[in-house]
C-alpha positions as CSV (number, residue, x, y, z in Angstrom):
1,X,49.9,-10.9,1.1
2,X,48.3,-12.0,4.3
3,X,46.2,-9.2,4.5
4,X,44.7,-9.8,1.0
5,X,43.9,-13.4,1.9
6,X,42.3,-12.1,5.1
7,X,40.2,-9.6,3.0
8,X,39.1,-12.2,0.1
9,X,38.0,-14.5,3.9
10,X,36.3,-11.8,5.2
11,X,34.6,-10.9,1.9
12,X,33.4,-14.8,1.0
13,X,32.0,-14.9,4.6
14,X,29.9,-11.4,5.0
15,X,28.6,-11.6,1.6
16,X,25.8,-14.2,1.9
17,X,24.4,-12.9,4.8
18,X,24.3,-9.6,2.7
19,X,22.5,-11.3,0.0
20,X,20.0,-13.0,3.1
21,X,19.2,-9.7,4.9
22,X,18.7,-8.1,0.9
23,X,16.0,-10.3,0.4
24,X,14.7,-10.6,3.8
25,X,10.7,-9.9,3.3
26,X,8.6,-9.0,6.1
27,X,4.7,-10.1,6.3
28,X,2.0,-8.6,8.0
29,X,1.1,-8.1,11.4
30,X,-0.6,-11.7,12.6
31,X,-2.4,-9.7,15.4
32,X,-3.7,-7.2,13.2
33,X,-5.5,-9.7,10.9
34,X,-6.9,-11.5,14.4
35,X,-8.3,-7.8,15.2
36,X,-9.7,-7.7,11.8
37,X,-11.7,-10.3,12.4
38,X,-12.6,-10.7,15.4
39,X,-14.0,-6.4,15.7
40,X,-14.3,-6.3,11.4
41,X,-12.1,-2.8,11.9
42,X,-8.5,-2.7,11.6
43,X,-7.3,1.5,11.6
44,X,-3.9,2.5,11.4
45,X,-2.8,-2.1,10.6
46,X,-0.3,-3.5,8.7
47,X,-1.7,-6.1,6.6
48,X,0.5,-5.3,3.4
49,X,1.4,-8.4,1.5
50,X,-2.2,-10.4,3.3
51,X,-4.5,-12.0,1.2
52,X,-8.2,-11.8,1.2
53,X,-9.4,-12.8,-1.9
54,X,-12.8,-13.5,-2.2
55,X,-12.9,-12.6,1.8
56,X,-16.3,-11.2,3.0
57,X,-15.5,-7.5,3.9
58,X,-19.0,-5.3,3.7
59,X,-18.6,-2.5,6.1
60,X,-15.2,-3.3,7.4
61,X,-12.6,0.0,8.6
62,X,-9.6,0.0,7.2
63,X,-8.6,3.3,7.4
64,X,-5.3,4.2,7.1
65,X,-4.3,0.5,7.1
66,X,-1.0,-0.8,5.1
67,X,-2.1,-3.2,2.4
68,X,0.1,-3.2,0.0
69,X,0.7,-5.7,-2.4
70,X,-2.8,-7.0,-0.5
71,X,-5.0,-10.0,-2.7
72,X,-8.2,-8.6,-2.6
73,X,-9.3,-9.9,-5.5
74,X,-13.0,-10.8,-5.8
75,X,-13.3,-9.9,-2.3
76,X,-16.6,-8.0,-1.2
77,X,-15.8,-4.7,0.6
78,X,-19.3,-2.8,-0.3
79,X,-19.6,0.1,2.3
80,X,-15.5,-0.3,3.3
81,X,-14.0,2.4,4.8
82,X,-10.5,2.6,3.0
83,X,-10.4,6.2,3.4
84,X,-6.1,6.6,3.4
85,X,-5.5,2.9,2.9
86,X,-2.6,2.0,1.2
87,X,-3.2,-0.4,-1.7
88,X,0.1,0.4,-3.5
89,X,0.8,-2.4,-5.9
90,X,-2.5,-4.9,-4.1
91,X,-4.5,-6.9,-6.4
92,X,-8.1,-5.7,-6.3
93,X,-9.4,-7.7,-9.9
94,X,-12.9,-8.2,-9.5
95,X,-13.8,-7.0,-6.0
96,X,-16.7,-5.0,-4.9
97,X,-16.2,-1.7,-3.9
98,X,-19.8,-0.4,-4.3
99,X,-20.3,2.6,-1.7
100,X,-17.0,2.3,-0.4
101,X,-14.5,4.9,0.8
102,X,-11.4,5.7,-1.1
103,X,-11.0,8.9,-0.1
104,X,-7.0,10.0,-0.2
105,X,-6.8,6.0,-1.0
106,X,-2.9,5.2,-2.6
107,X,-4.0,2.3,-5.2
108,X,-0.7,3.4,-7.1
109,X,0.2,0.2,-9.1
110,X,-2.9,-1.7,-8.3
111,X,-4.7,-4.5,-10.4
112,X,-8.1,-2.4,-10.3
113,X,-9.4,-4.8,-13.4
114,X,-13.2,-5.3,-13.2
115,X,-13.7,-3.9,-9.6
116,X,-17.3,-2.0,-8.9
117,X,-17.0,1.1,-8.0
118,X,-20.6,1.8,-7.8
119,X,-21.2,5.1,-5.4
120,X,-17.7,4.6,-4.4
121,X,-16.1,7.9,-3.1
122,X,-12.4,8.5,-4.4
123,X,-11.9,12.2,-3.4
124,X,-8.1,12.9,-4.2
125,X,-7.1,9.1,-4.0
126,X,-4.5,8.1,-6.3
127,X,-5.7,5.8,-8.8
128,X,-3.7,2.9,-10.1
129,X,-2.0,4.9,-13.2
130,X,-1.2,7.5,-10.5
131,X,-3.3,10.4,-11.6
132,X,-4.7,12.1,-8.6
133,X,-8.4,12.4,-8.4
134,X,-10.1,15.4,-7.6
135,X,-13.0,16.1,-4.8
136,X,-16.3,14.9,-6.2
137,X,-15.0,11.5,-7.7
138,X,-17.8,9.0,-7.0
139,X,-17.7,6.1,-9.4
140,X,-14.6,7.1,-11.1
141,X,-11.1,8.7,-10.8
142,X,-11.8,12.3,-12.3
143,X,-8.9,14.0,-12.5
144,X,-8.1,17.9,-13.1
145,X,-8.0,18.5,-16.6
146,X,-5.1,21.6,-17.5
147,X,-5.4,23.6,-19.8
């Protein structure tokens, strides 16, 4: 009997901090978005979960950078370099991508709704629907067709 009631005590005290740590949710790196804008390049930074919308972003390097679940809406990242960005799940409606890099891009999941893609490159990125686009994808995800 005691060692029930010891159990049930030890049960009703560990299990909120399991629900805490569950939903613990990190945010990005504060030093990375300083870096950002201070040298307007940011390779290899953890910015998932930032947001930038409407942000002022022409020519910025964001190569390899974490953004998922990023707002990026309506911001202006003409000439970006996003080539292996993570934008898993980010919100890109209405932003200007026009002669950016998306080369090997993983936009998997994102709002892509309205966004320019104007002379963009998106050489085997993953588009949002998660069809893989082939080499020579300016403008649009082309995908291999199989036959």
């Amino acid at each position: 009997m005691k060692k029930k009631i010891v159990s049930i005590l030890t049960i009703v005290a560990v299990f909120p901090a399991l629900l805490f740590i569950g939903s613990f949710s990190y945010a990005f790196k504060q030093g990375d978005l300083d870096k950002l804008r201070s040298t307007r390049e940011c390779q290899w930074c953890d910015l998932h979960g930032v947001d930038l919308s409407g942000a002022d972003l022409v020519g910025v390097n964001l190569s390899s950078a974490n953004l998922t679940g990023a707002r990026l809406s309506k911001a202006n990242l003409t000439g970006a370099n996003l080539a292996g960005t993570y934008l898993r799940n980010s919100n890109l409606a209405g932003a200007d991508l026009t002669n950016a890099f998306l080369n090997k891009a993983n936009l998997s999941g994102a709002d892509v709704t309205d966004v320019n893609l104007t002379g963009t490159d998106m050489s085997e990125a993953v588009w949002a629907d998660e069809k893989k686009c082939i080499k020579g994808s300016i403008g649009e995800c082309k995908s291999a067709r199989l036959f």
